[in-house]
N, C-alpha and C positions, 0 to 999 in steps of 0.2 A: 117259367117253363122253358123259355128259350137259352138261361143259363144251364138248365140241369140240361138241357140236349149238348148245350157245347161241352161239358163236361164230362158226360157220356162219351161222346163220341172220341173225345181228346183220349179218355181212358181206353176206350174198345178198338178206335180205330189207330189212331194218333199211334199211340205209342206201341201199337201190333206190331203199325211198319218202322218205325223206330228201332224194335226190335229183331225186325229180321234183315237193316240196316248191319247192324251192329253184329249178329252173327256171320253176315256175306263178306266185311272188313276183317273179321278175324280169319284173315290168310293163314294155314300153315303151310310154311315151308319143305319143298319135296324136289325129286329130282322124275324128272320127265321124258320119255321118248318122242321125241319129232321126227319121221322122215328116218327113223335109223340110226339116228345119233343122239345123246343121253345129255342133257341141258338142265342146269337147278334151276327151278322154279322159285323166286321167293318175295315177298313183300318190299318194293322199294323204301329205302330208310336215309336220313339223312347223311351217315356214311360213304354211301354210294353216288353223293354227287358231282365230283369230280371225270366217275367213269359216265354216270350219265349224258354229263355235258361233251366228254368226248364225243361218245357217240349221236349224238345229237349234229354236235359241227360236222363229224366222219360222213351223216347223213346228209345232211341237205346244208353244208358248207356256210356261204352268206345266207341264207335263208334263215338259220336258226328263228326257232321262235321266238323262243325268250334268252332274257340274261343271267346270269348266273344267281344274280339276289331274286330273280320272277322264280327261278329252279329250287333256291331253296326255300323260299316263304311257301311255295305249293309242300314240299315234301314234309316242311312245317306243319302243315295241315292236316290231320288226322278226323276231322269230322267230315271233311265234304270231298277231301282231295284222295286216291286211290293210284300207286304205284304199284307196278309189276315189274321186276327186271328176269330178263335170264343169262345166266351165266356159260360158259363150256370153258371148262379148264381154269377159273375164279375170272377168268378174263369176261368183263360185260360186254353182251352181245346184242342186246335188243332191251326195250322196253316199253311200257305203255303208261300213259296217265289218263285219270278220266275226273269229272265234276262229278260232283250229285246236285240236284237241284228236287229236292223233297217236295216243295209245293206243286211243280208240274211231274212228277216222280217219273224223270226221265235222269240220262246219265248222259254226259258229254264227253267223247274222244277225245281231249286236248291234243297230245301228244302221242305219235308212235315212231320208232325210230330201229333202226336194226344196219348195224355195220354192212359196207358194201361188201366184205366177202362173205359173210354171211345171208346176205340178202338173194331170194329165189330159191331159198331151202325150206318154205312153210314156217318161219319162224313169226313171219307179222300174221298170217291165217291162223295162229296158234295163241298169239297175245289178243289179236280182238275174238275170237272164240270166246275164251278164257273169260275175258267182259264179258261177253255176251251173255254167259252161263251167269256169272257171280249180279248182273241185271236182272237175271229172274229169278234167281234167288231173294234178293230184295224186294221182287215183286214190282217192279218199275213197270212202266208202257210203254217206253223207247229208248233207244240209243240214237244219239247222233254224232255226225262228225261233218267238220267245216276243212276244204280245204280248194286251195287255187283253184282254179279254170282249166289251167295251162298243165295241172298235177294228174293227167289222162291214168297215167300207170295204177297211181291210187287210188283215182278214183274205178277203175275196172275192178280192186281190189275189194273194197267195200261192195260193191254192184254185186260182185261173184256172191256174196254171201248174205246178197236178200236185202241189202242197203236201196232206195231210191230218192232220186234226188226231188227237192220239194222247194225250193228256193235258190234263188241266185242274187247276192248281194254285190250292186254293183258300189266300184272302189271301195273294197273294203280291208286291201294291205297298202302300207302306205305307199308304195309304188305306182298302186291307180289301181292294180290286177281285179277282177271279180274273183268274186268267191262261190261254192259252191256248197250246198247244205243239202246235208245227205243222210236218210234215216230210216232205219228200223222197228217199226211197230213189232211188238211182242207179246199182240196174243196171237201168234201163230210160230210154229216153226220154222220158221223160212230162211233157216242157214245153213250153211255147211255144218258138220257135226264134226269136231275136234280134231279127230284121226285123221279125217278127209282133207288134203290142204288143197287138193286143187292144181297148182301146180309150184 
């Protein structure tokens, strides 16, 4: 009895969400209005890791997260790993990464990153949006995101749009810094809606 339930379940539930994974991944590519000004939208691809890691350093300099082989073993990833970049003018301007973790059917912020002249034009309220929507499409329960203590700007960022913080992990970069664990339950709508950046 208790095989044919797992089996059931694998079949009705299991591979539901499997499959509305798999249709939220299927990004297509489009061109987008932010704030007024016209930005391609499109699926980060291994291609594009050279400009990524630009921007990446352009953003948070020594800080980078990762390395260049951590950059592209994720963009490798196509089952659990999820990139967005945007473009103005082919030049890469912003992007986002996120985990999937299926068993707690939540999504993880890894990364967001958006050039300093570009930065305070709605372009980071526009890529974690963008998550946030393609998360309930899949039908997940949360988003979160992890960052410094000492990262106030970011964190207001997330806060603006319905994030609360739920943990604080102390030394948890190798510098000693605490970290800050920040998240979005999504049965409710409690964000900013796309157009709206805020500021």
């Amino acid at each position: 009895m208790l095989n044919k339930f797992k089996e059931w379940y694998r079949k009705n539930v299991n591979d539901k969400n499997e499959t509305k994974i798999k249709e939220a991944l299927e990004f297509k590519n489009r061109f987008v209005n932010i704030c007024g000004n016209t930005y391609f939208l499109g699926k980060g691809m291994i291609a594009d890791l050279p400009d990524i890691i630009r921007v990446d350093k352009a953003a948070y300099g020594n800080e980078m997260k990762w390395t260049k082989a951590q950059f592209k073993t994720q963009l490798n990833n196509n089952k659990d790993r999820f990139y967005l970049i945007l473009r103005k003018d082919d030049e890469l301007v912003g992007f986002i990464c996120i985990s999937i973790s299926r068993d707690n059917k939540c999504c993880q912020i890894q990364n967001v990153a958006v050039l300093p002249k570009f930065q305070h034009q709605g372009l980071g309220y526009f890529l974690i949006t963008t998550i946030i929507e393609r998360a309930r499409e899949m039908e997940l329960n949360c988003v979160f995101f992890i960052c410094q203590v000492g990262h106030i700007k970011t964190q207001d960022l997330f806060k603006d749009l319905g994030f609360v913080q739920v943990e604080v992990k102390p030394n948890y970069y190798d510098d000693g810094e605490n970290a800050i664990v920040l998240r979005l339950n999504l049965d409710k709508k409690n964000y900013l809606a796309s157009n709206n950046f805020g500021r």
